[in-house]
C-alpha positions in Angstrom: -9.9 -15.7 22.2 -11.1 -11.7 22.8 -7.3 -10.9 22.9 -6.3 -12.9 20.0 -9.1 -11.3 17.9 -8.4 -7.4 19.0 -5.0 -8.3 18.4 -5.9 -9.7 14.4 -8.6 -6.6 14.0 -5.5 -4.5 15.1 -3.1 -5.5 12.6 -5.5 -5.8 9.5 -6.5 -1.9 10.5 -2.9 -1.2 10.7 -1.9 -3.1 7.3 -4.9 -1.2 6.0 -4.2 2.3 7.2 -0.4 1.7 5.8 -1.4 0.6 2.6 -4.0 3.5 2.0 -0.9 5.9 2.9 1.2 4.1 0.4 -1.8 4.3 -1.9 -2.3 8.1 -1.3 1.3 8.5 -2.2 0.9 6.9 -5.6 -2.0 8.4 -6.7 -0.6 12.3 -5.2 2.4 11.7 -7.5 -0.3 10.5 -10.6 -2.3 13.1 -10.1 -0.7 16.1 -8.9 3.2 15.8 -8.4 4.8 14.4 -12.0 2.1 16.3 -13.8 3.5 19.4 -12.2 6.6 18.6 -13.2 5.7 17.9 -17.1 5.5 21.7 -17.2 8.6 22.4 -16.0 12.0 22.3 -18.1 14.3 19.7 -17.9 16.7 20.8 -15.2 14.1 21.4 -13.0 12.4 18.6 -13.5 15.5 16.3 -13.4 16.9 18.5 -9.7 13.2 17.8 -8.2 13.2 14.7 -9.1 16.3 13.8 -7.2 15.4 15.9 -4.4 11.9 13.6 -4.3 13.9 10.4 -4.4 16.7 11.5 -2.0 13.7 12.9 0.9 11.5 10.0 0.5 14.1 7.6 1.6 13.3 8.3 5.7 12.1 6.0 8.6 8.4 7.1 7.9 8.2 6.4 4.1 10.3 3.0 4.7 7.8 2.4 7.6 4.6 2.6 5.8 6.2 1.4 2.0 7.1 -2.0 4.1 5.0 -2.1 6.5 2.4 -2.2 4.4 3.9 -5.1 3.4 4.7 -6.9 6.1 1.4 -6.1 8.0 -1.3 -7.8 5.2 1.3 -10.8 5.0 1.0 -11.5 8.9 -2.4 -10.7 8.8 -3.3 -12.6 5.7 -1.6 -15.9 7.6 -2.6 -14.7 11.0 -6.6 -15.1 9.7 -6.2 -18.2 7.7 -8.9 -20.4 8.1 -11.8 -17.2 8.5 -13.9 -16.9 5.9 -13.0 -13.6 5.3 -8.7 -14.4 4.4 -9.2 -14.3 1.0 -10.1 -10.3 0.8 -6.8 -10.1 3.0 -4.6 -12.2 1.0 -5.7 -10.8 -2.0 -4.8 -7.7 -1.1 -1.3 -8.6 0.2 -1.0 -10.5 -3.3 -2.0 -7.1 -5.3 0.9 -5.1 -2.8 3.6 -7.8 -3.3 3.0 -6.8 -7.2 3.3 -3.1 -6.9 6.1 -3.5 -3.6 7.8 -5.7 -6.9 7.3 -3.1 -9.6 9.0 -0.4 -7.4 11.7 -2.5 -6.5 12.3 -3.7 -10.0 11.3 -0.3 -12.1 11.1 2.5 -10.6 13.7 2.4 -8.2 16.2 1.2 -11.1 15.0 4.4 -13.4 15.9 6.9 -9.7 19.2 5.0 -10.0 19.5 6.0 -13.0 18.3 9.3 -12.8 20.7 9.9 -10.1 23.9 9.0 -12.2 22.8 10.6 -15.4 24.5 14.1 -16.2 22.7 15.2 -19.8 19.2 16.7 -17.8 17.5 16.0 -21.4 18.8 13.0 -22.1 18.4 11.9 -18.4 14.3 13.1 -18.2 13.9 11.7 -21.6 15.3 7.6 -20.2 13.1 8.5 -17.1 10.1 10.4 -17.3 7.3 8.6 -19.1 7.9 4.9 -17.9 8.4 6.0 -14.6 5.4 7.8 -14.8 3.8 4.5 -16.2 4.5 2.8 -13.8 3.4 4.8 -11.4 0.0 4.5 -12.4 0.1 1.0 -12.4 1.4 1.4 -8.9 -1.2 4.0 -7.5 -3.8 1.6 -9.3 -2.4 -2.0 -7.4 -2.4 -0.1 -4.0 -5.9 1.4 -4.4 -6.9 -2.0 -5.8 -4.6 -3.6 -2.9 -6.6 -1.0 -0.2 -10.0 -2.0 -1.4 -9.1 -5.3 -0.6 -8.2 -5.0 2.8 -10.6 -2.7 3.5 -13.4 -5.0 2.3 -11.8 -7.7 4.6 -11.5 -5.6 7.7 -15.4 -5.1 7.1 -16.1 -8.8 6.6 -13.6 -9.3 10.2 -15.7 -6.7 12.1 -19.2 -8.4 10.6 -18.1 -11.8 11.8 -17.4 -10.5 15.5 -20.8 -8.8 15.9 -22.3 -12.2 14.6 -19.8 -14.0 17.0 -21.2 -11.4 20.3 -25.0 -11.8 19.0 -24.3 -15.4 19.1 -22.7 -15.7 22.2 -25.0 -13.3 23.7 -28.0 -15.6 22.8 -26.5 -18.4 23.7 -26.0 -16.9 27.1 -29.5 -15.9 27.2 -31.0 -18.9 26.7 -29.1 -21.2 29.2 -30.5 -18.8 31.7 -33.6 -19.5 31.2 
């Protein structure tokens, strides 16, 4: 039972350390990466852009954007029936949203940032929903994080109460 439990704590920490990378990501780009980028003119903006979309597909990104993904769905089913699943499968539910936006928004407006040859006409298609969306993103994952988060908490609660149980009920059958 002690190895099936350090094995759950272990993959809601891990789905909860991926998804406050892929939160992080979101929010860096809200706060700090596409508002640099308003500032610059079109070309630039457009040719960064692409660079950002063509770097970000690697094994690490995919790793975390996915895993993430993966690791609060096992988890959520791997703790069903604890008190505490709901926090986790709320929080894979928020994810699956925001995995579903980027799959169905954002990746579709890189597409097409990526074929486009008119840098004006190309930032003009792409910039403001993508950005948009993006906040809508960083806002699900942080939501999504907070979740888990609160969950892991509730996990690491119940297995104190579970060792101070245990621990008493050891004590008193030796008296």
């Amino acid at each position: 039972m002690t190895q099936n439990r350090t094995a759950s704590g272990l993959l809601l920490g891990a789905a909860t350390v991926a998804m406050g990378l892929i939160a992080g990501l979101f929010y860096t780009f809200a706060c700090a990466i596409m508002p640099a980028l308003a500032r610059s003119d079109d070309r630039v903006f457009v040719d960064v852009m692409r660079d950002i979309n063509d770097v970000i597909q690697n094994p690490v990104f995919f790793l975390s954007f996915m895993g993430a993904l993966a690791l609060s769905a096992v988890s959520a089913w791997q703790l069903r029936g604890q008190p505490y699943r709901w926090w986790v499968w709320a929080g894979f539910l928020a994810y699956a949203l925001v995995f579903l936006i980027t799959v169905v928004v954002n990746i579709p407006l890189n597409n097409d940032l990526a074929d486009m040859t008119d840098p004006a006409a190309a930032r003009e298609h792409f910039e403001d929903p993508w950005v948009a969306w993006n906040i809508v993103r960083a806002v699900g994952s942080t939501v999504a994080l907070g979740l888990l988060a609160r969950g892991l908490v509730l996990f690491g609660r119940a297995g104190q109460t579970s060792a101070y149980l245990a621990s008493a009920a050891g004590s008193n059958a030796s008296r």
